[in-house]
C-alpha positions as a Markdown table, in Angstrom:
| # | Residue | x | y | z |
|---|---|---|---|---|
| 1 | Unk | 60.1 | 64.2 | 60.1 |
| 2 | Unk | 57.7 | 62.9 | 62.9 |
| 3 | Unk | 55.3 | 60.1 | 62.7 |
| 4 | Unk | 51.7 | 60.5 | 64.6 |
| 5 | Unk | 48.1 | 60.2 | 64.9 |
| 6 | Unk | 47.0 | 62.9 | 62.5 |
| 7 | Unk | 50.0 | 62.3 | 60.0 |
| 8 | Unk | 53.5 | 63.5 | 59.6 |
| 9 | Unk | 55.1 | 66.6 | 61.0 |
| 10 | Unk | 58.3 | 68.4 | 59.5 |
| 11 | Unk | 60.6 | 69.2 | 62.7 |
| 12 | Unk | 63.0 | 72.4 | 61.3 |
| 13 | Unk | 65.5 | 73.0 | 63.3 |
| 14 | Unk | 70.0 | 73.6 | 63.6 |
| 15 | Unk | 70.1 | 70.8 | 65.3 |
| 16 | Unk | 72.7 | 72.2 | 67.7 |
| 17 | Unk | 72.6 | 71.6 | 71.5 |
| 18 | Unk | 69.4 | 73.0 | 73.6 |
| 19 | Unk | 71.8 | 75.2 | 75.4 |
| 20 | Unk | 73.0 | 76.9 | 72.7 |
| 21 | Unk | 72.1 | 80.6 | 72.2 |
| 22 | Unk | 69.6 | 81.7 | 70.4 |
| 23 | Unk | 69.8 | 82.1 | 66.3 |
| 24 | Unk | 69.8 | 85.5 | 64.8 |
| 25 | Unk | 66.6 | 85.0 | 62.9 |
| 26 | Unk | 64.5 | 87.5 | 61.0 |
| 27 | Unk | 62.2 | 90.0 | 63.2 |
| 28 | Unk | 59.5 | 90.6 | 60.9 |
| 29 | Unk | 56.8 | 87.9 | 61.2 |
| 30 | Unk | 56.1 | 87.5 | 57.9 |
| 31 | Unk | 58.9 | 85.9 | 56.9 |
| 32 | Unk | 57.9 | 83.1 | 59.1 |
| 33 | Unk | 54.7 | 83.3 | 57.5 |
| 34 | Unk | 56.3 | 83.1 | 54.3 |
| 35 | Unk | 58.7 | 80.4 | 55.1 |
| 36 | Unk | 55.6 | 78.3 | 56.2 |
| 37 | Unk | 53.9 | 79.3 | 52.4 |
| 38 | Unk | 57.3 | 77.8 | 51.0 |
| 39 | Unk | 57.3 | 74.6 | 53.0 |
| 40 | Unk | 53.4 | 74.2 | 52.2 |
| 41 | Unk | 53.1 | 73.6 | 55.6 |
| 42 | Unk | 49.2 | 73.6 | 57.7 |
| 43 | Unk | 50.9 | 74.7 | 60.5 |
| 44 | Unk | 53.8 | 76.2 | 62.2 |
| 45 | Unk | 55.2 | 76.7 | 65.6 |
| 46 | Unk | 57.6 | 80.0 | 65.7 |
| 47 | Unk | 59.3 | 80.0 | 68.9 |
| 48 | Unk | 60.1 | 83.3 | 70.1 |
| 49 | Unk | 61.4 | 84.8 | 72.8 |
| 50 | Unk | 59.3 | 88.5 | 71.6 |
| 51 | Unk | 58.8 | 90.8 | 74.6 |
| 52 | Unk | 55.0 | 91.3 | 74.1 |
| 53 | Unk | 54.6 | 94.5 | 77.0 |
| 54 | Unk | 57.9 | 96.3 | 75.8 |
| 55 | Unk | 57.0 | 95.8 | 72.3 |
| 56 | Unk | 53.0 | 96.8 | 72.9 |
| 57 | Unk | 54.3 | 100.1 | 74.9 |
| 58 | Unk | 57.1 | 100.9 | 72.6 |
| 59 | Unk | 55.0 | 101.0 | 69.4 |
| 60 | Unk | 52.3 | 103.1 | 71.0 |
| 61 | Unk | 54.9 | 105.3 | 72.2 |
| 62 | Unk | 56.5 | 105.4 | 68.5 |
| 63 | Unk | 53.2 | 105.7 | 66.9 |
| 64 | Unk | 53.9 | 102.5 | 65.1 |
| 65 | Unk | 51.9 | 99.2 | 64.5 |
| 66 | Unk | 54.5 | 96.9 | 66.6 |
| 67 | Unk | 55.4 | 93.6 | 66.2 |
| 68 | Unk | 53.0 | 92.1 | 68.3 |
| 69 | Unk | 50.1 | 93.7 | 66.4 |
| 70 | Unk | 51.8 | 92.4 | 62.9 |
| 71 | Unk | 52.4 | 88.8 | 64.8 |
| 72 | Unk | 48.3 | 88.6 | 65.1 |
| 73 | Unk | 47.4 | 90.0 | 62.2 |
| 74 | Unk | 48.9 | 86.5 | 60.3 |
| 75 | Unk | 46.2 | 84.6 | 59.1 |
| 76 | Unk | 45.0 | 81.9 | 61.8 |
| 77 | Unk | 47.9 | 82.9 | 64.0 |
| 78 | Unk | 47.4 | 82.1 | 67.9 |
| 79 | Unk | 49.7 | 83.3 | 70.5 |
| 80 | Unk | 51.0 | 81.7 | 73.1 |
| 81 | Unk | 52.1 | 83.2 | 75.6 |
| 82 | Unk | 54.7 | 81.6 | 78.3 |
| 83 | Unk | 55.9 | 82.4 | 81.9 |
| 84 | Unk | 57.4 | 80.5 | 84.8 |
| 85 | Unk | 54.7 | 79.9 | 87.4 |
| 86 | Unk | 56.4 | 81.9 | 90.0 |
| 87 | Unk | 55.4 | 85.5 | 91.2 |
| 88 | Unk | 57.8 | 86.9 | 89.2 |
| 89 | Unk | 56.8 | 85.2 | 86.1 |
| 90 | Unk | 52.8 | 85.6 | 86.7 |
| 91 | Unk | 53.1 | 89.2 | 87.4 |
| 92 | Unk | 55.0 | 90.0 | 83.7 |
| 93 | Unk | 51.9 | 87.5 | 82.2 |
| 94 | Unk | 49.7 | 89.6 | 83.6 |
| 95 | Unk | 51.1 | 93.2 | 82.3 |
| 96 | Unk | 51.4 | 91.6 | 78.9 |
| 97 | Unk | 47.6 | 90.6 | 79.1 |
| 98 | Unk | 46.5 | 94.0 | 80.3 |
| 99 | Unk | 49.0 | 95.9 | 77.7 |
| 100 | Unk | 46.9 | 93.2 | 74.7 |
| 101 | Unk | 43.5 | 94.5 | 76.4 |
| 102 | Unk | 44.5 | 98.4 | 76.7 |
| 103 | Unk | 45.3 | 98.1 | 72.6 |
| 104 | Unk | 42.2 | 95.9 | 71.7 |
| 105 | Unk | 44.0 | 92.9 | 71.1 |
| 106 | Unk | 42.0 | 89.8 | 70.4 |
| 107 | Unk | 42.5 | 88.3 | 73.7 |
| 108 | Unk | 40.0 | 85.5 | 72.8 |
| 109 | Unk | 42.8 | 83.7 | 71.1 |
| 110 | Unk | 45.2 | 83.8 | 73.2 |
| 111 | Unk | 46.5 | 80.4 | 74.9 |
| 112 | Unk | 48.6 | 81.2 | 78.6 |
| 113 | Unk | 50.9 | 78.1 | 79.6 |
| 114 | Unk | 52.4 | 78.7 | 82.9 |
| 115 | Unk | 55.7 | 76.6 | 83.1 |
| 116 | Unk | 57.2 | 75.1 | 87.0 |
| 117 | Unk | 60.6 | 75.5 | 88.0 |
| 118 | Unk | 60.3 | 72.9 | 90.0 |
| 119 | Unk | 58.4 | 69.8 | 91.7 |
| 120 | Unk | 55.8 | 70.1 | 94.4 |
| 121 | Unk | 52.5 | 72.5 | 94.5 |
| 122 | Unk | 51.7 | 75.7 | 92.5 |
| 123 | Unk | 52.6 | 78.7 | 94.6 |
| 124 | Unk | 49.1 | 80.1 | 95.9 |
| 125 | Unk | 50.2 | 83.7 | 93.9 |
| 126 | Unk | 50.0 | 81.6 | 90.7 |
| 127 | Unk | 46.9 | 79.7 | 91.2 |
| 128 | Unk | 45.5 | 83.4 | 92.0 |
| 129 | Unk | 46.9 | 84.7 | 88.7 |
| 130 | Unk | 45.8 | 81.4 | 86.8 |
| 131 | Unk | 42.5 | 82.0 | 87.3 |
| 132 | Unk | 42.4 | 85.8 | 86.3 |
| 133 | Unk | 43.6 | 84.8 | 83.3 |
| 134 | Unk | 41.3 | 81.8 | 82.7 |
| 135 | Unk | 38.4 | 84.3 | 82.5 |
| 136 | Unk | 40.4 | 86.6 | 80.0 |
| 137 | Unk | 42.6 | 84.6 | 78.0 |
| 138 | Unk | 40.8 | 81.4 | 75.6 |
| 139 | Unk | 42.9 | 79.0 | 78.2 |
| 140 | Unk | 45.3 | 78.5 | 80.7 |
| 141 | Unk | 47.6 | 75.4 | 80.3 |
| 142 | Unk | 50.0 | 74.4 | 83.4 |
| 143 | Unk | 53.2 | 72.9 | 82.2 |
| 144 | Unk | 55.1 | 70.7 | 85.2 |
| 145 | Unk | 58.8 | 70.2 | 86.1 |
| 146 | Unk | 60.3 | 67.8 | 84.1 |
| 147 | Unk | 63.9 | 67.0 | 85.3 |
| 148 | Unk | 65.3 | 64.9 | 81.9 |
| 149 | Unk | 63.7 | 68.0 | 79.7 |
| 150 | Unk | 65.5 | 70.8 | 82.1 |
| 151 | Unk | 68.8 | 68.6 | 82.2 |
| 152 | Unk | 69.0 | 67.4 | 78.3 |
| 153 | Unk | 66.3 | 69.0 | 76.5 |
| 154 | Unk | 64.4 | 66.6 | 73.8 |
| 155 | Unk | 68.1 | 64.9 | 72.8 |
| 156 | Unk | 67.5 | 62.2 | 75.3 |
| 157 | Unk | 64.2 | 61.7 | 73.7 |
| 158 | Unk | 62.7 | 61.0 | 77.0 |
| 159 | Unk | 59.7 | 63.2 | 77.9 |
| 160 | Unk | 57.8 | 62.8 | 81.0 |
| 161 | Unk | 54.4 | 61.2 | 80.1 |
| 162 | Unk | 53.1 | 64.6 | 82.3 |
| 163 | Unk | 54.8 | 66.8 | 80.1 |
| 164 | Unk | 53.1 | 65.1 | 76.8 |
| 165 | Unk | 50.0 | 65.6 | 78.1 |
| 166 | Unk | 50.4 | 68.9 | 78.8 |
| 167 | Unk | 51.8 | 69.7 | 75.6 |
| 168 | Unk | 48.4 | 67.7 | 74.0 |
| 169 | Unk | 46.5 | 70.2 | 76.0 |
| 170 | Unk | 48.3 | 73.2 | 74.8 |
| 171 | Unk | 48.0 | 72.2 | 71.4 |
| 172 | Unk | 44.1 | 71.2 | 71.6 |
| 173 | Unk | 43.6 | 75.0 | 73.3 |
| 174 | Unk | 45.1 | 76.4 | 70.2 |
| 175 | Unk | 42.8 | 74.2 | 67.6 |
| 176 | Unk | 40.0 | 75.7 | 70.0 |
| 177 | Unk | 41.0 | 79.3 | 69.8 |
| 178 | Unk | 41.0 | 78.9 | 66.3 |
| 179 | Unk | 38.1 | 77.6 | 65.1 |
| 180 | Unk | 36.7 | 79.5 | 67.4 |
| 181 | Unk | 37.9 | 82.4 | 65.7 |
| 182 | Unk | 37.8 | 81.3 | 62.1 |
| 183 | Unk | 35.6 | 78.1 | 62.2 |
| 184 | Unk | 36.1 | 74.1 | 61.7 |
| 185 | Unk | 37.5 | 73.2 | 59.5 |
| 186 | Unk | 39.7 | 76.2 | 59.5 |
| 187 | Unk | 39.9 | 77.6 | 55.5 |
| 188 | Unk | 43.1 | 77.0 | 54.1 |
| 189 | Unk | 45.4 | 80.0 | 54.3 |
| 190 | Unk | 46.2 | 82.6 | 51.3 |
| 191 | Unk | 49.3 | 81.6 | 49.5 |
| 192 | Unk | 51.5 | 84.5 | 48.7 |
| 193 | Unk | 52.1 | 85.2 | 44.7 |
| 194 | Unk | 54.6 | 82.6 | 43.2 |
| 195 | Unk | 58.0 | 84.8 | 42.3 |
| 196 | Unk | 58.2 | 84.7 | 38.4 |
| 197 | Unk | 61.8 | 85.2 | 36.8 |
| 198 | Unk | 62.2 | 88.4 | 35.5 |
| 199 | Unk | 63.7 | 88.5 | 32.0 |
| 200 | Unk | 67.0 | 90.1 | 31.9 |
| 201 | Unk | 67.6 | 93.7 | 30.4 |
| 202 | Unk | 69.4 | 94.1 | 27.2 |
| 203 | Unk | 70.6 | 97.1 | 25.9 |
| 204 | Unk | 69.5 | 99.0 | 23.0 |
């Protein structure tokens, strides 16, 4: 648990090194959804590493809702989608924005945080793409290079003063695309039935 201007926040996590591959967690996102309705948590980062265009093109082509689809259709949920700011990275941003705009995705809500590899100026590609998506997405956030973070992760607890403010940025843009969406204050979210015990069978 983490102290901090608007009150505590619960920090879930295995606690194993940042390295470390990924867990095999569940797919279907409302079990995170569900797992937040447990905790009786107001809000919940899922990090995810969800391919949004293969998903998008893969549900169309199965005739299928998709994951991403499900993802926004969570009450209050706000996507945020990440990419390195290189060429690479902006171009795969972009498909994913155009493949949420081909299937009338709310694009309105969605916050874009373009993350450096490394120290010095934004490539001009990526200041192109950053301000197509500006006028398409509800924000794009620029995350810089942060050498401790890259080398040690948030063990070392030492986070570039930079990086906090981007990170206040990113999570004021997802406020904003909320109420936005669903107003201020934001209505507190439906809380799935309580599981009752079920009486066990006896025999006749």
């Amino acid at each position: 648990m983490m102290g901090g201007p608007a009150g505590a926040w619960d920090l879930l996590t295995d606690g194993r090194e940042w390295s470390a591959p990924p867990l095999d967690l569940p797919s279907d996102p409302a079990a995170w959804y569900q797992l937040a309705a447990i905790g009786g948590w107001q809000a919940v980062v899922a990090d995810t590493t969800h391919p949004v265009t293969h998903d998008l093109l893969t549900a169309r082509c199965a005739g299928l809702p998709g994951q991403t689809r499900t993802w926004l259709s969570l009450p209050y949920a706000v996507p945020v989608l990440c990419a390195a700011a290189s060429a690479e990275g902006v171009q795969a941003l972009q498909q994913a924005v155009m493949a949420m705009s081909a299937e009338n995705l709310p694009l309105h809500r969605v916050v874009a945080v373009l993350v450096a590899t490394g120290d010095g100026r934004l490539p001009p590609v990526v200041r192109a793409a950053a301000t197509m998506l500006s006028g398409r997405t509800a924000e794009v956030v620029h995350l810089p290079y942060d050498t401790t973070l890259r080398a040690n992760g948030l063990r070392s607890g030492r986070v570039h003063a930079r990086t906090r403010q981007a990170a206040a940025r990113i999570a004021a843009a997802v406020l904003s695309a909320a109420h936005e969406s669903w107003g201020s204050p934001l209505p507190p979210a439906p809380q799935p039935a309580v599981l009752r015990p079920v009486s066990p069978a006896f025999p006749a």
